[in-house]
VEXLO-952702 format. One line per field, with one value per residue (C-alpha): residue number from 1; x, y, z; residue in three letters. Coordinates in steps of 0.001 Angstrom, whole numbers, plus 500000, padded with zeros to 6 digits. Layout:
resi: [NUM:...]
x: [X:...]
y: [Y:...]
z: [Z:...]
resn: [Ala:...]
# end
This chain:
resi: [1:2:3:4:5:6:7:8:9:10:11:12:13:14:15:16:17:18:19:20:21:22:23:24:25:26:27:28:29:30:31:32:33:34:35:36:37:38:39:40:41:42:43:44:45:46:47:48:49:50:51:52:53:54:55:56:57:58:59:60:61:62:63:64:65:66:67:68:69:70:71:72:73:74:75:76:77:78:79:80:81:82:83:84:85:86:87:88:89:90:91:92:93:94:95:96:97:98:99:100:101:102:103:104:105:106:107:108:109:110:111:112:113:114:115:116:117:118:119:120:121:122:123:124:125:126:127:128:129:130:131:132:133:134:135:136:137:138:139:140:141:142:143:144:145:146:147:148:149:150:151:152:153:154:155:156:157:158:159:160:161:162:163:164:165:166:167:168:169:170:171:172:173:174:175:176:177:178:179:180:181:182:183:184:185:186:187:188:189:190:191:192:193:194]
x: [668600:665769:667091:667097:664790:667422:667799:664340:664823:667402:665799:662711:664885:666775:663622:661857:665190:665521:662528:661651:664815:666573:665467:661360:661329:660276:660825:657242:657317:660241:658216:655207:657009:658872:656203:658382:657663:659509:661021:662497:663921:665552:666554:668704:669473:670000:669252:667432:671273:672894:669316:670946:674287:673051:670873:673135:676055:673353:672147:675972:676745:672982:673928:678064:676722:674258:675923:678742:676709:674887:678396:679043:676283:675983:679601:682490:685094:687114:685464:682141:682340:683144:680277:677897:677884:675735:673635:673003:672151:670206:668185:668162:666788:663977:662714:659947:661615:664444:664431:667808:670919:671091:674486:673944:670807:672543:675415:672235:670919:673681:675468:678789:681178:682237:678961:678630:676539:678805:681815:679193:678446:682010:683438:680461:682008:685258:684658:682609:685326:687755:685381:685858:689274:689603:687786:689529:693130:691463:690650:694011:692764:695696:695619:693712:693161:692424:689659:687989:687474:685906:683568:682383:681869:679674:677778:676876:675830:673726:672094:671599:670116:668114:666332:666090:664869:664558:662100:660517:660219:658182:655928:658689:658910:662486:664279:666842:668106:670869:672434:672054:674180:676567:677462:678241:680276:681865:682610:683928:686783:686883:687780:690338:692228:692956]
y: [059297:058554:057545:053715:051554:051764:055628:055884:053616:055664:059096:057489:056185:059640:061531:059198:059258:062827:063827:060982:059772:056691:054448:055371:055052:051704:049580:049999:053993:053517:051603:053792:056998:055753:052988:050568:046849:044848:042683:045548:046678:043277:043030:046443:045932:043248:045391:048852:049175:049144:051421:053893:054176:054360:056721:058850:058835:060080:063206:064044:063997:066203:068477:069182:069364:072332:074063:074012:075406:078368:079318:080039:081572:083698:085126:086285:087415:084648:086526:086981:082985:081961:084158:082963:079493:081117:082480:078686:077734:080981:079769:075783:076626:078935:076152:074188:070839:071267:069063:069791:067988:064332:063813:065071:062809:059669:060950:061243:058019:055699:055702:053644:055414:053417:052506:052946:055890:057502:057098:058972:061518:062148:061972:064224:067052:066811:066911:070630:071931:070717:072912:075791:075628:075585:078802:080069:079567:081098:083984:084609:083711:083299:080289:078686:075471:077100:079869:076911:074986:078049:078679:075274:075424:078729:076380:073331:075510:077361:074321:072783:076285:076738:073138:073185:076647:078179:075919:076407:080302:082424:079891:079095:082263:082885:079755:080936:083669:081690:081586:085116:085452:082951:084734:088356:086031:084901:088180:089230:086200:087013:090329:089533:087307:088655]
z: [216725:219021:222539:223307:225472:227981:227710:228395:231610:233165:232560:233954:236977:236985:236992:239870:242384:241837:243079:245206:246692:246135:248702:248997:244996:243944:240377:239936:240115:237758:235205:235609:234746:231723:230491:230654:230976:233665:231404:229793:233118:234125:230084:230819:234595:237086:240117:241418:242830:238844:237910:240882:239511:235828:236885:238949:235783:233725:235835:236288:232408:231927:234914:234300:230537:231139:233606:231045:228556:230436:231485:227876:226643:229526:230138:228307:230684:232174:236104:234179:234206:237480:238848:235731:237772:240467:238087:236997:240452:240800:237668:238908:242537:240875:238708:239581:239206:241794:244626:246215:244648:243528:244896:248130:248697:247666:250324:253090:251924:251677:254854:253691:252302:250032:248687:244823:244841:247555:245275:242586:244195:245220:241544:240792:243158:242438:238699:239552:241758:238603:236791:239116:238990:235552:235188:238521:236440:233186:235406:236595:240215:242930:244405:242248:243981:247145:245153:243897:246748:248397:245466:245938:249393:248465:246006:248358:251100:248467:247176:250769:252365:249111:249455:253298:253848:250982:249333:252789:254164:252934:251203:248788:246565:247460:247020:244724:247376:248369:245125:244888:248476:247476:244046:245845:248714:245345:244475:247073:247093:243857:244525:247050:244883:241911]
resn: [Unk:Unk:Unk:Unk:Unk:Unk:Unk:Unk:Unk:Unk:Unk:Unk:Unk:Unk:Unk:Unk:Unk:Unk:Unk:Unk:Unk:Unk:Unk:Unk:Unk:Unk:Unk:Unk:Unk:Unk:Unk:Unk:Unk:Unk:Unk:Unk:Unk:Unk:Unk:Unk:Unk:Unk:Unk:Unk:Unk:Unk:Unk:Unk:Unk:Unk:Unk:Unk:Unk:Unk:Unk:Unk:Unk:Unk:Unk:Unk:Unk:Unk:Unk:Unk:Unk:Unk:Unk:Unk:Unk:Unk:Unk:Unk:Unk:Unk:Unk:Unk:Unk:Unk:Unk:Unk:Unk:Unk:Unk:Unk:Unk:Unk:Unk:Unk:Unk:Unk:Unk:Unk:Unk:Unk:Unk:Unk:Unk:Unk:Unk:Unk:Unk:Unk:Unk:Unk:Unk:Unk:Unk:Unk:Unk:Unk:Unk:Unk:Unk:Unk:Unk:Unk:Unk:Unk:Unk:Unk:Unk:Unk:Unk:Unk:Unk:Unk:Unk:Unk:Unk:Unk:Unk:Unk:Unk:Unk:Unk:Unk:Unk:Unk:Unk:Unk:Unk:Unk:Unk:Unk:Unk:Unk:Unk:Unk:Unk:Unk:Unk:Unk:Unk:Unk:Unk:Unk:Unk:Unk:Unk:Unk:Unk:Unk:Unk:Unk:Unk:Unk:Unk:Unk:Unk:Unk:Unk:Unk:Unk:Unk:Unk:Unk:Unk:Unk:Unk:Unk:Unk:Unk:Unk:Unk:Unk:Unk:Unk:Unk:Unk:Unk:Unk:Unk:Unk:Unk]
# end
């Protein structure tokens, strides 16, 4: 079935806040990349704030969904499947579209808390390290909880060092070196806890 109007709209919105940023992205740069009328865009939303949050529950669904996926193509030990999520990242920061994460830029952008796309980005994050600690448990990982709140600590300072320097040193042409880092830190924990 061929994706709605509205589908189009958020993509477009997802794809202009992505690389963008939320605040310097403007209705107009939304309608431009998805040829979509205005009309359209106040038929589907009231405000850029309900395009944000649209927008942001859209690239969490795409991103959980293909990290997901890589995961299980790419590994078949329960360990082989913790680790396979840095090879995602690895993959993500090499890629010519990445500009840092989504979740942490609405977290820099909006500076209360309890904003909407705060509260996104924060279900977004909890839902990974719910990930992680799924596979951590499949994996027969002690402490669990504790092992998957490491790992994710591995991953955000991954995706932050890889957008902030990595993106940056050396013209660019290592930005998936944290990842790298991160995964033998990862199995290293790994290593300790099982």
């Amino acid at each position: 079935m061929p994706p709605s109007r509205r589908d189009e709209l958020v993509d477009a919105a997802m794809r202009v806040f992505y690389k963008h940023g939320f605040h310097a992205s403007s209705l107009d740069d939304i309608q431009r990349e998805g040829g979509i009328s205005r009309m359209t865009l106040y038929n589907h939303f009231k405000s850029k704030d309900e395009l944000i949050v649209a927008a942001m529950r859209r690239r969490d669904e795409i991103f959980r969904n293909r990290l997901m996926k890589y995961v299980d193509a790419h590994a078949k030990t329960p360990r082989e499947r913790i680790l396979a999520v840095f090879d995602f990242h690895e993959d993500w920061f090499d890629g010519s579209e990445f500009c840092g994460c989504m979740f942490i830029n609405a977290a820099a952008e909006f500076s209360v808390a309890d904003s909407a796309p705060r509260r996104l980005a924060a279900e977004h994050k909890q839902e990974i390290v719910r990930y992680l600690r799924t596979l951590c448990k499949e994996a027969g990982v002690a402490s669990a909880d504790e092992i998957a709140d490491q790992l994710n600590i591995l991953i955000e300072g991954a995706i932050v060092t890889a957008r902030v320097v990595g993106q940056v040193a050396d013209g660019g042409t290592n930005a998936a070196e944290p990842a790298r880092l991160a995964k033998h830190m990862a199995s290293e924990i790994l290593d300790r806890a099982t």
